[in-house]
N, C-alpha and C positions, 0 to 999 in steps of 0.2 A: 279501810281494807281495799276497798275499790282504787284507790289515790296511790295507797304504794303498788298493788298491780300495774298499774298503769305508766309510776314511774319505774318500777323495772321491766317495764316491757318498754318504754323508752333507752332504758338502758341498752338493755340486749339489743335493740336497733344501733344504735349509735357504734355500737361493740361491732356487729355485723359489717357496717357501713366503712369503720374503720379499717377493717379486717380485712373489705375489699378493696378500698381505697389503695391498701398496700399491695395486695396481691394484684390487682389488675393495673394500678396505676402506672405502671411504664409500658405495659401493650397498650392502654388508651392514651397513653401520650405518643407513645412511635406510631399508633394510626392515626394522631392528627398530625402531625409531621408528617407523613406520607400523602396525606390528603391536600394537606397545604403545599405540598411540591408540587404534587399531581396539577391540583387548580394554576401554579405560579406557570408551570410548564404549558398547561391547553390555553393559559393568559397569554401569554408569551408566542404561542404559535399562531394564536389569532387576529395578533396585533400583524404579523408577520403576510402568513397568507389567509385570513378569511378566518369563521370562523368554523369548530368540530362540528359535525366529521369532514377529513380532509382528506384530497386524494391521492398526499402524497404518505397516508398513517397504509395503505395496503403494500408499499413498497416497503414495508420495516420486516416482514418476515424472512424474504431473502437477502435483501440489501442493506438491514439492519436501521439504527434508529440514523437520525438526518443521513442517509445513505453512506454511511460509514457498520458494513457487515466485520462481525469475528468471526466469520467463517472463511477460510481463502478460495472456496470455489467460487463465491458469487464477486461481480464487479463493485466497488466502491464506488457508488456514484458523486460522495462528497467532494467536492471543489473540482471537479472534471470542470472545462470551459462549456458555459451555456449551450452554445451552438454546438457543439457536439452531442452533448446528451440530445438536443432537439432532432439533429441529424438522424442518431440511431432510433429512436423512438419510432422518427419517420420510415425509418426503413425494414424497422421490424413490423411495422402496420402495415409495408408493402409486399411482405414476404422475400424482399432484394435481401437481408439478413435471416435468416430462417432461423426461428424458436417456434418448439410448440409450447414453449411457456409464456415468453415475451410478445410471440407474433397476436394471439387473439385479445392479449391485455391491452398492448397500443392501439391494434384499430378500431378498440373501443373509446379511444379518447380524441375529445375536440382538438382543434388549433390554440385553442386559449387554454385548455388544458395543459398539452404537450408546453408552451411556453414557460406557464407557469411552474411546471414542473422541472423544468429547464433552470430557470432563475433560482429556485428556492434549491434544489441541489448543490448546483455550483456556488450559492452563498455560503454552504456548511464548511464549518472546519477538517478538515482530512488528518488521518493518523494511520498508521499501518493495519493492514488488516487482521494479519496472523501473522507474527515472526517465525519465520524457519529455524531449524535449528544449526546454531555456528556451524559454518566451516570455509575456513578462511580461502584453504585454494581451490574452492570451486566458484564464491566469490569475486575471486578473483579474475579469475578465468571470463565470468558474466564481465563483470566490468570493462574489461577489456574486449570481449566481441562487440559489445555497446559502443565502445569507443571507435571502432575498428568501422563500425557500419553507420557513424554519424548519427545514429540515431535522437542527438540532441539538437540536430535542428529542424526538425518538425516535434519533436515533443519536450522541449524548452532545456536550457542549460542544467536545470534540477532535475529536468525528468516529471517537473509537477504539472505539463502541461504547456503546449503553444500553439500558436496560432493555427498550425495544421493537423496537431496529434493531442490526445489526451493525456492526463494524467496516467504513469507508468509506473511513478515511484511508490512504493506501500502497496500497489495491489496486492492480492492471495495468490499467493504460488503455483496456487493451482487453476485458476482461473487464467493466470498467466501465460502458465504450458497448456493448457485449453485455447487459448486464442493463437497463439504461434502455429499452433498445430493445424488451426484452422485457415491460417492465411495459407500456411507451406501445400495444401492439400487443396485448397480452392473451395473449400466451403464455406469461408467468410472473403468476400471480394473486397480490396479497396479501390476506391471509386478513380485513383490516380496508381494503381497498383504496384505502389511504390512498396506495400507489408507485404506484397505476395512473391515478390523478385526477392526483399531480402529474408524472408523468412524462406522461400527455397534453395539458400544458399547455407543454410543452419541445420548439422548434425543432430542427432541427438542430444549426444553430451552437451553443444552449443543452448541448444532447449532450456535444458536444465539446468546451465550454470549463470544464464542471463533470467529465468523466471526466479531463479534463487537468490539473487544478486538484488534484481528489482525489487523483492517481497522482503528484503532484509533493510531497504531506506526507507528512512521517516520522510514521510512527503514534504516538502519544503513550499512557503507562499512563493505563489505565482507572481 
């Protein structure tokens, strides 16, 4: 008596087991897939720069993950040229760029910090940040004040960035018309104030049909 108890209460286990093997067995296999990314990714970033926690994981909530945001207000910091991201850090720490978001984040960071954060941005691949939506003749119109105001020889033949200007191609369109605005008005300075002469020569419309224009290219290698 005892003996068949026993083997149908192995049964009924085995029945159970089975039961859930099937119910739960592709949420326990997509959470170790998800785990094993996870580990391959904090593997991979630590080979890179050091290892978790890192100080460039607090810049992912505005700037998105390796500083490539889907949002178009924030800046893409991916593949900007090193020395510039070091640049503005420095001068958002000196309050010479004014954030009350940016200003108190940088002047909490070392010189080896600021570097490495520099390096490790400018290594990520860049992609756009938020496509606009079509429209050809305003487009158009950007591209042509772009061309009109030289703007590719400080900020590279693509637009992805040169020796004197950053990355412009794929920014957020609105972060774009945010900074034009700011050079046109004098509350972002540049240091040779070459964005403040041509962006006080830029309309409205001007504004909009070259943030629109820029936020619609795939940023191209520098």
């Amino acid at each position: 008596m005892m003996k068949r108890l026993l083997l149908g209460g192995s049964a009924l286990l085995a029945a159970a087991l089975a039961t859930a093997a099937i119910t739960l067995g592709p949420e326990l296999w997509a959470g170790y897939r998800f785990m094993t990314a996870l580990d391959q990714h904090y593997a991979e970033s630590a080979a890179k720069v050091g290892p978790w926690p890192q100080i460039q994981e607090a810049c992912t909530v505005c700037h998105g993950v390796g500083g490539q945001p889907r949002d178009g207000q924030y800046a893409a910091l991916a593949g900007l040229p090193a020395a510039y991201i070091s640049a503005q850090l420095q001068v958002f720490a000196s309050g010479q760029r004014p954030s009350a978001q940016m200003g108190p984040l940088a002047a909490s960071l070392s010189a080896a910090q600021i570097d490495m954060l520099a390096r490790y941005f400018a290594s990520q691949p860049a992609t756009t940040s938020e496509m606009p939506d079509p429209d050809e003749a305003l487009a158009r119109r950007g591209q042509a004040a772009i061309a009109a105001r030289g703007c590719a020889s400080c900020h590279g033949e693509t637009l992805a960035g040169g020796a004197l200007g950053p990355r412009i191609a794929g920014q957020g369109k609105a972060y774009l018309l945010d900074q034009l605005q700011a050079f046109r008005q004098g509350h972002r300075q540049d240091p040779t104030q070459g964005m403040n002469a041509i962006a006080a020569t830029l309309a409205d419309d001007d504004l909009q049909a070259i943030a629109h224009y820029l936020a619609s290219q795939a940023p191209a290698s520098r």
